[in-house]
N, CA, C and O atoms as a Tinker XYZ file with bonds, in Angstrom:
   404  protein
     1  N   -132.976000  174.359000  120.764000    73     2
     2  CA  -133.853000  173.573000  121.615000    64     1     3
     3  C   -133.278000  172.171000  121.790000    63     2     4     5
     4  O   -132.779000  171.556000  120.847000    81     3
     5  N   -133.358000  171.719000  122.944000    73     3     6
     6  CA  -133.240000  170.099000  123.647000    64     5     7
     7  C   -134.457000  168.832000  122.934000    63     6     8     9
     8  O   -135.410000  168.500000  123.638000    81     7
     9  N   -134.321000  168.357000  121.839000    73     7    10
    10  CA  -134.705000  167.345000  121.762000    64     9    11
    11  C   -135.217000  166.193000  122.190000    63    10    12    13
    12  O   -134.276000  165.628000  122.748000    81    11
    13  N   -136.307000  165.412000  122.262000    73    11    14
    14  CA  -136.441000  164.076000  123.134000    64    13    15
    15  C   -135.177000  163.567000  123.423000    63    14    16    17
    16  O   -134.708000  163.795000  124.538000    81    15
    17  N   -134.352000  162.718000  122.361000    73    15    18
    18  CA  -133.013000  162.160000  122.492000    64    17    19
    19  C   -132.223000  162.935000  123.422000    63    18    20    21
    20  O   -131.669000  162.244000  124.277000    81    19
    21  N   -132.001000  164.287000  123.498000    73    19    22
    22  CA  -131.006000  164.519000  123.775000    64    21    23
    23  C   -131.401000  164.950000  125.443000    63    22    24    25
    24  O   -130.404000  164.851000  126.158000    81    23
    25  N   -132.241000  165.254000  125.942000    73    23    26
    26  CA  -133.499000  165.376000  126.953000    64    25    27
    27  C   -132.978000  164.151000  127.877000    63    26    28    29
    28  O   -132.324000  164.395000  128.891000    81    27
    29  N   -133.303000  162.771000  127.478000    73    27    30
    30  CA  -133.197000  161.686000  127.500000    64    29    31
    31  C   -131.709000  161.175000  128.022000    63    30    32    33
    32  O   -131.538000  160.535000  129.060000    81    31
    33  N   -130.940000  161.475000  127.343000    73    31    34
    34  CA  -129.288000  161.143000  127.559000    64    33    35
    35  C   -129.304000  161.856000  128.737000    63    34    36    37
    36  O   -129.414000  161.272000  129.815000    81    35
    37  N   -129.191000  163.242000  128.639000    73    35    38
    38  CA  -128.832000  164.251000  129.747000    64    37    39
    39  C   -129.707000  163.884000  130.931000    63    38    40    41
    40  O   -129.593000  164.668000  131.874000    81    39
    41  N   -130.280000  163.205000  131.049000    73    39    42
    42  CA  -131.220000  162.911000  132.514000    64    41    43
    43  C   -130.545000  161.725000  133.009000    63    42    44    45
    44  O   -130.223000  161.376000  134.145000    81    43
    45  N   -130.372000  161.027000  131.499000    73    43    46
    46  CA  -129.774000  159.354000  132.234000    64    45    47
    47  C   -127.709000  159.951000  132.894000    63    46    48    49
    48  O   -127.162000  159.391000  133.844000    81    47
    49  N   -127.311000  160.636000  132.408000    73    47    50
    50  CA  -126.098000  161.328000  133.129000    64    49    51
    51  C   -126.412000  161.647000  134.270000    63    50    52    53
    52  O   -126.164000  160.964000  135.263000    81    51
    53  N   -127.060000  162.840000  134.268000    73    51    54
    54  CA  -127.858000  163.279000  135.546000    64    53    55
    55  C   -127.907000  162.241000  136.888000    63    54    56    57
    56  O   -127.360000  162.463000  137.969000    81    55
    57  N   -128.851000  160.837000  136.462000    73    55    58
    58  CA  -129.326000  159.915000  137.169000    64    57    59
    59  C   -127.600000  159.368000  137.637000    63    58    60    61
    60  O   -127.374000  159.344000  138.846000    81    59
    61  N   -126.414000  158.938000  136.642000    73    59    62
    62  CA  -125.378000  158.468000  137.060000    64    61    63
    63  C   -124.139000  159.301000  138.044000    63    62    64    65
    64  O   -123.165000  158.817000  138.621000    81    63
    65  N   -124.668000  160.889000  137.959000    73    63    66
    66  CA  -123.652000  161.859000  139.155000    64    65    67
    67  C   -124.688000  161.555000  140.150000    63    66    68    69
    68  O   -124.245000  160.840000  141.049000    81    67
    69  N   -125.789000  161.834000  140.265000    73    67    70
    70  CA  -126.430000  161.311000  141.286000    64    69    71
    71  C   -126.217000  160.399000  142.005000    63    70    72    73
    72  O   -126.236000  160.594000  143.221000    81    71
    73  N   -125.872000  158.767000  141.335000    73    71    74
    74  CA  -125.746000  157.751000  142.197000    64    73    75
    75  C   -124.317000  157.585000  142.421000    63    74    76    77
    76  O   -123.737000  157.189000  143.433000    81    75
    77  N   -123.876000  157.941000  141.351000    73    75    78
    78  CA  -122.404000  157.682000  142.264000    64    77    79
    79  C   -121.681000  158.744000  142.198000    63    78    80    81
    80  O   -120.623000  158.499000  141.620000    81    79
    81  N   -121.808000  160.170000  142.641000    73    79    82
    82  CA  -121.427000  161.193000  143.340000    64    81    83
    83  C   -121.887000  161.409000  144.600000    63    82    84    85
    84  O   -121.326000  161.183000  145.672000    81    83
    85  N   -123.303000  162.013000  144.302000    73    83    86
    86  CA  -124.020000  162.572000  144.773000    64    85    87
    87  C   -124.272000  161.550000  146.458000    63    86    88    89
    88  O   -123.847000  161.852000  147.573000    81    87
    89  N   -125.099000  160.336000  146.051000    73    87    90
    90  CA  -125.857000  159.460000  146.634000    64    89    91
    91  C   -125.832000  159.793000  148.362000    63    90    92    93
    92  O   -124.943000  159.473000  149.151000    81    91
    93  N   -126.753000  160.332000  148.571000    73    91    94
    94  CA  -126.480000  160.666000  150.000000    64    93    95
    95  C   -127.077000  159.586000  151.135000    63    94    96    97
    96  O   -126.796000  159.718000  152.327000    81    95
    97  N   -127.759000  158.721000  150.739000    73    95    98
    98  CA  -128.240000  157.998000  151.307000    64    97    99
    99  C   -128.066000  155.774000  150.731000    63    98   100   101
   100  O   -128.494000  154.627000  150.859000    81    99
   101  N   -126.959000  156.826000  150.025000    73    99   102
   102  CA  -126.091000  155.355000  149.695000    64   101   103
   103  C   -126.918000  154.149000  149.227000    63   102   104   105
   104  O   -127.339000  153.163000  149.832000    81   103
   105  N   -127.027000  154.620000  147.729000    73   103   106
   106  CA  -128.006000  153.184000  147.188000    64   105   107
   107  C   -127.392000  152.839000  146.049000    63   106   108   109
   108  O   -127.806000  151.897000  145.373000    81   107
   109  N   -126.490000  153.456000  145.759000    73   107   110
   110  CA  -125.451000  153.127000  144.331000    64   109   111
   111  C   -125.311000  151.833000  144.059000    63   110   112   113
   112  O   -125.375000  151.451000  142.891000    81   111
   113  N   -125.060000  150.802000  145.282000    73   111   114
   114  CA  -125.123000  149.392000  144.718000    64   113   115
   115  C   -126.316000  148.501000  144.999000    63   114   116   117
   116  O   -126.256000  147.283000  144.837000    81   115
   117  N   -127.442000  149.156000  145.438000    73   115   118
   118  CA  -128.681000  148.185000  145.245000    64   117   119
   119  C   -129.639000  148.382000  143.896000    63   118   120   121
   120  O   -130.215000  149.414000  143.550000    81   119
   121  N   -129.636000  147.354000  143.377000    73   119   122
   122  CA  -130.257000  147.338000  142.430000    64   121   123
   123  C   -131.529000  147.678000  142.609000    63   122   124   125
   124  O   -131.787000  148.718000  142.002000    81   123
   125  N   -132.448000  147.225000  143.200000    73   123   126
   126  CA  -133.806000  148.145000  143.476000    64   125   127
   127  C   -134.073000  149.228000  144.118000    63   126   128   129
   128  O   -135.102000  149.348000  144.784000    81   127
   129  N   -133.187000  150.146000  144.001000    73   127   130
   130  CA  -133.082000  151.772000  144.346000    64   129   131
   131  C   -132.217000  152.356000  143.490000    63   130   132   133
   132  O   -131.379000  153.181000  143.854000    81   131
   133  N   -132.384000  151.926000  142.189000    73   131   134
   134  CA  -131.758000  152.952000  141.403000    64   133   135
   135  C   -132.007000  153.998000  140.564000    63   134   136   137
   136  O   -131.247000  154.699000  139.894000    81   135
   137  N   -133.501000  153.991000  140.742000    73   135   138
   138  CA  -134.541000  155.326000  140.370000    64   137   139
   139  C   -134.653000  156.245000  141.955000    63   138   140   141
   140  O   -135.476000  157.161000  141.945000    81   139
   141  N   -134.080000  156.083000  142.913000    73   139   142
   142  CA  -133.857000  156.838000  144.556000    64   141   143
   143  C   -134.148000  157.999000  144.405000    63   142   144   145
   144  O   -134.985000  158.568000  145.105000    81   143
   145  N   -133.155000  158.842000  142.957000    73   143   146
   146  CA  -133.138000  159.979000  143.064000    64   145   147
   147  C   -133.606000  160.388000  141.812000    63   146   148   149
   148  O   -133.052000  161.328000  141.243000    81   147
   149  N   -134.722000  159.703000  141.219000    73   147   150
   150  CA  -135.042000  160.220000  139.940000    64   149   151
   151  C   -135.906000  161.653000  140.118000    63   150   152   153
   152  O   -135.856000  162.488000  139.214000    81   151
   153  N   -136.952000  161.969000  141.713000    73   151   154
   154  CA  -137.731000  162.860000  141.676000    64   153   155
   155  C   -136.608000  164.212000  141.233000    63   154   156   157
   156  O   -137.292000  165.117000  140.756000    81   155
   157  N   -135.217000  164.560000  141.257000    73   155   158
   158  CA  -134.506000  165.490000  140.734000    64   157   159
   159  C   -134.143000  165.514000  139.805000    63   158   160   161
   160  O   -133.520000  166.516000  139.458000    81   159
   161  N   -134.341000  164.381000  138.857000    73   159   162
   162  CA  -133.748000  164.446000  137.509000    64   161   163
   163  C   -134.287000  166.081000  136.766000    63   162   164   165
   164  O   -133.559000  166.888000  136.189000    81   163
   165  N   -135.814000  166.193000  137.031000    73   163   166
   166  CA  -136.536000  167.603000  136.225000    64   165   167
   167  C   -135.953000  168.487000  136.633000    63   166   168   169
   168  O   -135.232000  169.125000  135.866000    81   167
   169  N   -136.047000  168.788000  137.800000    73   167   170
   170  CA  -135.282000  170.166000  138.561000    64   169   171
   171  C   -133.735000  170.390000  138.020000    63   170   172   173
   172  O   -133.309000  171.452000  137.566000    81   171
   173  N   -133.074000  169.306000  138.148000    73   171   174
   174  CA  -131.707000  169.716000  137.818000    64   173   175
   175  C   -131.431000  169.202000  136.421000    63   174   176   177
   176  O   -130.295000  168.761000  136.246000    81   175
   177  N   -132.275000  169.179000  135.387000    73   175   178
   178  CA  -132.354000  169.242000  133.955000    64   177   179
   179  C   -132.233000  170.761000  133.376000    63   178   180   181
   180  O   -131.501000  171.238000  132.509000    81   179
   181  N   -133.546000  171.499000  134.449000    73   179   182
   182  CA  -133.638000  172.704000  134.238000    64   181   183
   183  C   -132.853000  173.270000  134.928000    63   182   184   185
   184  O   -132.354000  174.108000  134.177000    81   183
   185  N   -132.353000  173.374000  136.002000    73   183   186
   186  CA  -130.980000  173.975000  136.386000    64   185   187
   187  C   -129.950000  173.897000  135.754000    63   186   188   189
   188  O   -129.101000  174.756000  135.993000    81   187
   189  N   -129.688000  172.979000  134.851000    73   187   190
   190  CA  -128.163000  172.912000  134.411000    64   189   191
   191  C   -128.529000  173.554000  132.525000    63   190   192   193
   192  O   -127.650000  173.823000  131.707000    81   191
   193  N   -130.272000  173.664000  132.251000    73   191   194
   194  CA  -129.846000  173.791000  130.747000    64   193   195
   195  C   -131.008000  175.013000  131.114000    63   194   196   197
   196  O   -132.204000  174.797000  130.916000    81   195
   197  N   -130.567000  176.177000  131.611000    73   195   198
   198  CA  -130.981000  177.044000  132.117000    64   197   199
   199  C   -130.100000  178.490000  132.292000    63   198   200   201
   200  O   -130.369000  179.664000  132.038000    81   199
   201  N   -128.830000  177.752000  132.895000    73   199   202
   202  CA  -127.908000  178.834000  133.327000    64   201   203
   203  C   -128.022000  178.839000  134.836000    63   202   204   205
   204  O   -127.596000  179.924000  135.233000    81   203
   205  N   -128.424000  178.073000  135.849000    73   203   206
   206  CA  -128.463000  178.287000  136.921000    64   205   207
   207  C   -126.778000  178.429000  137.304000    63   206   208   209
   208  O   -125.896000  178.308000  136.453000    81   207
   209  N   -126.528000  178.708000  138.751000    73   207   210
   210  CA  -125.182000  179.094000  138.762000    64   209   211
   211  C   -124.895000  177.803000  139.517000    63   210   212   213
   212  O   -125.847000  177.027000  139.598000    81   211
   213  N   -123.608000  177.395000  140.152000    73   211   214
   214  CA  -123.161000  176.679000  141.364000    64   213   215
   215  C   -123.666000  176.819000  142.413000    63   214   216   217
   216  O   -123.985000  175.750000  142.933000    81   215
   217  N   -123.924000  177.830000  143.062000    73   215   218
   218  CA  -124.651000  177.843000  144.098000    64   217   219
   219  C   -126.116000  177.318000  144.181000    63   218   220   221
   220  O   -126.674000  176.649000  145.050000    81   219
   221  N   -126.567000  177.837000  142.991000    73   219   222
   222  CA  -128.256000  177.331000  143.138000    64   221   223
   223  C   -128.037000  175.650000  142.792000    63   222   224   225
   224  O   -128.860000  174.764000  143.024000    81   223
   225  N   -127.134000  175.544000  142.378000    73   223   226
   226  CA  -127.726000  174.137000  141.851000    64   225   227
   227  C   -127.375000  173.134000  143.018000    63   226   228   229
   228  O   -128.116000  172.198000  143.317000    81   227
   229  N   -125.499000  173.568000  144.013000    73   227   230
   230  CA  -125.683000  173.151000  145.268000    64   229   231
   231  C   -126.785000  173.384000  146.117000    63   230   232   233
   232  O   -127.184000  172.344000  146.641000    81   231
   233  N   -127.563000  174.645000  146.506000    73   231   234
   234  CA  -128.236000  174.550000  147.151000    64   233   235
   235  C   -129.319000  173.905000  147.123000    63   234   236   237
   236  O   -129.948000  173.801000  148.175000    81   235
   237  N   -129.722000  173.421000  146.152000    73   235   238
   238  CA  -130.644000  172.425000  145.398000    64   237   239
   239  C   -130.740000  171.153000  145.945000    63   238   240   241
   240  O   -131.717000  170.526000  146.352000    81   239
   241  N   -129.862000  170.950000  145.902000    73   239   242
   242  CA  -129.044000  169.742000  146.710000    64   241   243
   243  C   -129.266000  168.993000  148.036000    63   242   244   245
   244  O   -129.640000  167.870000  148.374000    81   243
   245  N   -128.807000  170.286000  148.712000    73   243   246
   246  CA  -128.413000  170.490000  149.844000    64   245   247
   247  C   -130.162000  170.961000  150.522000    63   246   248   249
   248  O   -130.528000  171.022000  151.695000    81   247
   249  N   -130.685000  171.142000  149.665000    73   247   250
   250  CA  -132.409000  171.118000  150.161000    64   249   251
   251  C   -132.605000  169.660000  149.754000    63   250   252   253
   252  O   -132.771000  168.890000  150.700000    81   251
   253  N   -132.612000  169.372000  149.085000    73   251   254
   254  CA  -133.540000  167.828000  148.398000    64   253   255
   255  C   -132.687000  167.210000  149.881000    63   254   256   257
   256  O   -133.400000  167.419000  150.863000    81   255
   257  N   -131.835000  166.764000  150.118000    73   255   258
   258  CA  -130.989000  165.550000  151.135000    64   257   259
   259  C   -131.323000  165.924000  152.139000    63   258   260   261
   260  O   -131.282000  165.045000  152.999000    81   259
   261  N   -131.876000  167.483000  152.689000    73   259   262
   262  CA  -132.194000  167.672000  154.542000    64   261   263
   263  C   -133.796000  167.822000  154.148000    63   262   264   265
   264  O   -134.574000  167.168000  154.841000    81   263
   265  N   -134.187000  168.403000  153.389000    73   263   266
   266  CA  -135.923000  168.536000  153.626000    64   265   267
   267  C   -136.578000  166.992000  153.103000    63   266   268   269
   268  O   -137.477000  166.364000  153.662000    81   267
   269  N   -136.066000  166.732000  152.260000    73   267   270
   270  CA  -136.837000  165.266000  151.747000    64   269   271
   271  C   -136.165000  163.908000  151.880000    63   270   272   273
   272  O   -136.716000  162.943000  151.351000    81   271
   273  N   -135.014000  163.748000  152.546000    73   271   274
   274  CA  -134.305000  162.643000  153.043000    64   273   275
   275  C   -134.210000  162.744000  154.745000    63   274   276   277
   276  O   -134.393000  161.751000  155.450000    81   275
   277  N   -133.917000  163.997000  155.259000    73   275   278
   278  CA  -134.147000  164.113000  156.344000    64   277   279
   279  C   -132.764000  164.100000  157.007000    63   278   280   281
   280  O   -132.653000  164.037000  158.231000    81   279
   281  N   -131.614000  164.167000  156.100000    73   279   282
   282  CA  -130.360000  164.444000  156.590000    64   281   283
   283  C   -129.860000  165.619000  156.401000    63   282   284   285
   284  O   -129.927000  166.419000  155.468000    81   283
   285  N   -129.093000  165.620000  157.914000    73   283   286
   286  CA  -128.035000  166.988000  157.465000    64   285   287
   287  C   -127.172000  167.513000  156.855000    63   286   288   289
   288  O   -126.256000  168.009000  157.512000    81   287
   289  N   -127.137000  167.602000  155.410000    73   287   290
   290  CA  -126.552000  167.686000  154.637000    64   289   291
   291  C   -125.446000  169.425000  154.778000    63   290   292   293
   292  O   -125.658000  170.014000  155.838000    81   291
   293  N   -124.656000  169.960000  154.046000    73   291   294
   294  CA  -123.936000  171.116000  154.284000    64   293   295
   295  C   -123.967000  171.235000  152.896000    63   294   296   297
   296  O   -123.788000  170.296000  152.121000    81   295
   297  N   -124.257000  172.704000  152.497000    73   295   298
   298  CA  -124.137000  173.179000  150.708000    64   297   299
   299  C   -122.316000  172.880000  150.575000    63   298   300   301
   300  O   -122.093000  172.086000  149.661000    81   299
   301  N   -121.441000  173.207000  151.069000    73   299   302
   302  CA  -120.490000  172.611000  150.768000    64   301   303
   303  C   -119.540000  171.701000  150.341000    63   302   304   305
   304  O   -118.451000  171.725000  149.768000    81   303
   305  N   -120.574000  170.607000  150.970000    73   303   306
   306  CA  -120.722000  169.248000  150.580000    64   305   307
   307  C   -120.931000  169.090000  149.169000    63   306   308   309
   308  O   -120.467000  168.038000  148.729000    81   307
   309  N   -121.509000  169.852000  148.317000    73   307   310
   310  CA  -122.714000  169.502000  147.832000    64   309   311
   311  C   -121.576000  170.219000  145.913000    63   310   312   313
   312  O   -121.764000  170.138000  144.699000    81   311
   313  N   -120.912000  170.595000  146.498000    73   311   314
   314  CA  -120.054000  171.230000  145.125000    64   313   315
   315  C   -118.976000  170.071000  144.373000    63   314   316   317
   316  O   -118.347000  170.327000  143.347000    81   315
   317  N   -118.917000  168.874000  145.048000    73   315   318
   318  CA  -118.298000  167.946000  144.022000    64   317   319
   319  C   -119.519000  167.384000  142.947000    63   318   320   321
   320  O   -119.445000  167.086000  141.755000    81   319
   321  N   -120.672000  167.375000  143.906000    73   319   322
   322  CA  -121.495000  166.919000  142.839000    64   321   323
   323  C   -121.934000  168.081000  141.437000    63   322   324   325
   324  O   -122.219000  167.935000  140.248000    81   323
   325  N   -121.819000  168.978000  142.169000    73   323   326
   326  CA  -122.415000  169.975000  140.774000    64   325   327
   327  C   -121.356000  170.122000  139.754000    63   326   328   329
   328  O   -121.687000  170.399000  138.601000    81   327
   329  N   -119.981000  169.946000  140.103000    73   327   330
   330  CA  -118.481000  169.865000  139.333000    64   329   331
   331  C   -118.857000  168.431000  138.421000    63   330   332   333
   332  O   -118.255000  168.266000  137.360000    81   331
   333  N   -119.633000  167.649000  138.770000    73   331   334
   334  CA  -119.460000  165.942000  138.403000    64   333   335
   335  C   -120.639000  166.724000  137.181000    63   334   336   337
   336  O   -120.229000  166.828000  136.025000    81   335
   337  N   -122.106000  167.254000  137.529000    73   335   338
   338  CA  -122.898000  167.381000  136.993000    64   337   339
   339  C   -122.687000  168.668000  135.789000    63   338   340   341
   340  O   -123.551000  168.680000  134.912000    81   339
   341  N   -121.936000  169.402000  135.731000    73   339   342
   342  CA  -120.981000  170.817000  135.073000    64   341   343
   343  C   -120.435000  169.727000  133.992000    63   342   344   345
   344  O   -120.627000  170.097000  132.833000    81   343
   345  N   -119.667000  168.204000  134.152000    73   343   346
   346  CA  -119.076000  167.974000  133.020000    64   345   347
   347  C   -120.042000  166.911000  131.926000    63   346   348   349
   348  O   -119.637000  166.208000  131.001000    81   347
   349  N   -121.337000  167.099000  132.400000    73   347   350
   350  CA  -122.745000  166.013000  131.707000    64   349   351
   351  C   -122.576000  167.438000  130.438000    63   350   352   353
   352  O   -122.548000  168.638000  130.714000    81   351
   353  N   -122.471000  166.714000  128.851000    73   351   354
   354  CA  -122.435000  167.467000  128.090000    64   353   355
   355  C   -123.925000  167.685000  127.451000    63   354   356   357
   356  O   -124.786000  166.863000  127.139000    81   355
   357  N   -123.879000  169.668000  127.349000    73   355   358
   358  CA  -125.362000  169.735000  126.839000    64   357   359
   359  C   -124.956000  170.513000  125.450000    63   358   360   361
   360  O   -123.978000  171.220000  125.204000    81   359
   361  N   -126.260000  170.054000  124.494000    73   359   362
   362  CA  -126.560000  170.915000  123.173000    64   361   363
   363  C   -125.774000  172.138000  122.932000    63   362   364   365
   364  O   -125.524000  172.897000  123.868000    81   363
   365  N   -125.379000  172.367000  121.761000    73   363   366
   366  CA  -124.553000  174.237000  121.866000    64   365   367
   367  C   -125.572000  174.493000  121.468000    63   366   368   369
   368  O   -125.239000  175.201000  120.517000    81   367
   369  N   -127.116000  174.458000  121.443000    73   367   370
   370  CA  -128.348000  174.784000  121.527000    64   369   371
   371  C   -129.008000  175.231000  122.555000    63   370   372   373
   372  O   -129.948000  176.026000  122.572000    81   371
   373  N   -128.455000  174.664000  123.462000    73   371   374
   374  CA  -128.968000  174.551000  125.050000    64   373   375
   375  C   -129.388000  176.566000  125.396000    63   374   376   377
   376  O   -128.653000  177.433000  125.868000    81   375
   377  N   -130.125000  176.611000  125.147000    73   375   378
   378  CA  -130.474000  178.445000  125.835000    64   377   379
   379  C   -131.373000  178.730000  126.709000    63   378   380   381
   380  O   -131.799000  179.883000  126.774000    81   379
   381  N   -131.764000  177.897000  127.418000    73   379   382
   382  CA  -132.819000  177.868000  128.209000    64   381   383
   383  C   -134.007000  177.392000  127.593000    63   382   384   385
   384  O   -135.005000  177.237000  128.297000    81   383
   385  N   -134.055000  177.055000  125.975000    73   383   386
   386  CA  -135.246000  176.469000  125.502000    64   385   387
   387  C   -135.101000  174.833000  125.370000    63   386   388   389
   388  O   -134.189000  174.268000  124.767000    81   387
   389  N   -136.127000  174.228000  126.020000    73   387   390
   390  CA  -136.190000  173.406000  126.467000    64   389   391
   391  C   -137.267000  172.440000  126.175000    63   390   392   393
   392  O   -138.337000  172.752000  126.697000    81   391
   393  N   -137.279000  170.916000  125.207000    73   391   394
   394  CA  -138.771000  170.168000  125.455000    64   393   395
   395  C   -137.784000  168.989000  125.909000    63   394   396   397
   396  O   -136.597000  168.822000  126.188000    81   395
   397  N   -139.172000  168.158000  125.800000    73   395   398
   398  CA  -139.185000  166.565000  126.757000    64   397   399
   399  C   -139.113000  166.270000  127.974000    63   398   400   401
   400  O   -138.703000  165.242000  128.515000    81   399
   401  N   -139.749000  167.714000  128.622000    73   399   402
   402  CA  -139.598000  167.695000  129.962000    64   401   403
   403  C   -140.690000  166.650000  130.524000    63   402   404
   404  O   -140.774000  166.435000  131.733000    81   403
């Protein structure tokens, strides 16, 4: 199982491929938008300490930036970030059991 602490780290990683991979709407250097993309931190906590594959977790993506940003994003696009988010290190615990969500 995922620990508070370790829950915690892995989200604040999460939050840093996000802003400066991911950032589709380019807020990496304003300081008062640097929670932008926190509403995905949960979703792709559980995608990545889950077993989701590359695809789901691009397509994940590639939904959050066209349905809730409103850009046209391409899942293709969307595979440097999950490569950035693949090297955020999790628990050799990690089995899909999961707190501190």
């Amino acid at each position: 199982m995922i620990n508070k602490h370790e829950s915690r780290a892995i989200r604040v990683e999460i939050r840093r491929v996000l802003l400066h991979v991911w950032d589709p709407i380019g807020v990496r250097d304003e300081p008062n938008a640097q929670d932008e993309y926190d509403c995905c931190l949960g979703s792709l906590f559980h995608l990545l300490t889950t077993g989701a594959t590359d695809d789901q977790i691009a397509e994940y993506l590639r939904r959050q930036g066209t349905e809730h940003m409103g850009l046209q994003l391409q899942k293709e696009a969307m595979y440097q970030t999950v490569a950035a988010l693949r090297q955020i290190a999790l628990p050799e615990s990690s089995n899909g059991s999961t707190t501190g969500l």
